[in-house]
C-alpha positions as CSV (number, residue, x, y, z in Angstrom):
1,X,8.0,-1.8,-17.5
2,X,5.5,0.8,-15.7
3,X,3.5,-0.6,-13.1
4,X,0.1,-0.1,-13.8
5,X,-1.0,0.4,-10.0
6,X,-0.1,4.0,-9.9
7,X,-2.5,4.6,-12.8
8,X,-5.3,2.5,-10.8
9,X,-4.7,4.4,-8.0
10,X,-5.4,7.6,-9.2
11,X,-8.6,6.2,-10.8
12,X,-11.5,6.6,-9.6
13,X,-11.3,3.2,-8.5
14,X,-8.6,4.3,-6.4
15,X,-10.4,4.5,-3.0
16,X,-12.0,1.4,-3.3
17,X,-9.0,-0.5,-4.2
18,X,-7.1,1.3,-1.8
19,X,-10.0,0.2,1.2
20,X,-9.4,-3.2,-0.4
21,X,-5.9,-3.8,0.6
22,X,-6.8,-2.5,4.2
23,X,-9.4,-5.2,4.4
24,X,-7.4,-8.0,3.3
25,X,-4.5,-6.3,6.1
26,X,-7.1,-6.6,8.5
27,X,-8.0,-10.2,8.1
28,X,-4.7,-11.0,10.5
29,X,-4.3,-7.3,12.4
30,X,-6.6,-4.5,12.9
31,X,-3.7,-1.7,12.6
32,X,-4.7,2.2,13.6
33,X,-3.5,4.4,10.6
34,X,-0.6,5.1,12.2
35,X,0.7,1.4,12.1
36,X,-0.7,1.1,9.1
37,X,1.4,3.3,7.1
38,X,4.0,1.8,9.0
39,X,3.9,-1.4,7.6
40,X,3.6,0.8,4.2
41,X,6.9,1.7,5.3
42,X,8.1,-1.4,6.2
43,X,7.6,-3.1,2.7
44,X,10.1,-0.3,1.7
45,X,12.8,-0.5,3.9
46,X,12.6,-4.1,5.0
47,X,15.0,-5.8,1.4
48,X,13.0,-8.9,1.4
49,X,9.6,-7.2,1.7
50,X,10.8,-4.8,-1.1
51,X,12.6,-7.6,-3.2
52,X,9.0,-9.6,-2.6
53,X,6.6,-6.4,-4.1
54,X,9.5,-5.5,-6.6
55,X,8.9,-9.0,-8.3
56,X,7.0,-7.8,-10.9
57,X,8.8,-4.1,-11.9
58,X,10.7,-1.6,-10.3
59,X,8.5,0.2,-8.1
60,X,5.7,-1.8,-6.3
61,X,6.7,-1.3,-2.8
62,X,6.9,2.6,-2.9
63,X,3.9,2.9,-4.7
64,X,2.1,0.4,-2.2
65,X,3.8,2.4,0.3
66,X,2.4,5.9,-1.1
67,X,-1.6,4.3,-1.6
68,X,-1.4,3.0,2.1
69,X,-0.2,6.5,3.5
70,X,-2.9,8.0,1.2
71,X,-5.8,5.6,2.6
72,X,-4.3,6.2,6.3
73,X,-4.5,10.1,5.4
74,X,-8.0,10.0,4.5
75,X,-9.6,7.9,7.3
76,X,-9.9,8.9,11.3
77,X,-6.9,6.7,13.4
């Protein structure tokens, strides 16, 4: 199964969406963009984080991971 957020993300909904996910992040923790891609990290490396996004198909977490590093890359820390 392909995971259809990769195509979304490179939409031009992309940004939006992408400025989405920060918001709902920021409802509990105000992260500068260096934390922020952190956690994108995090939901990689940590198993139960990755088992958690990989629920779905094979490839959530990294392409979370990727759209949160893009979003962090694009906006001032």
């Amino acid at each position: 199964m392909r995971f259809p957020l990769r195509q979304l993300l490179r939409s031009s909904a992309g940004p939006a969406r992408r400025h989405y996910q920060y918001q709902r992040v920021c409802r509990f923790w105000t992260p500068d963009m260096t934390a922020y891609k952190g956690l994108g990290q995090t939901y990689v490396d940590d198993p139960q984080f990755r088992a958690d996004h990989d629920k779905i198909a094979d490839g959530p977490a990294v392409c979370r991971r990727d759209a949160m590093g893009v979003h962090a890359d694009a906006r001032p820390s």
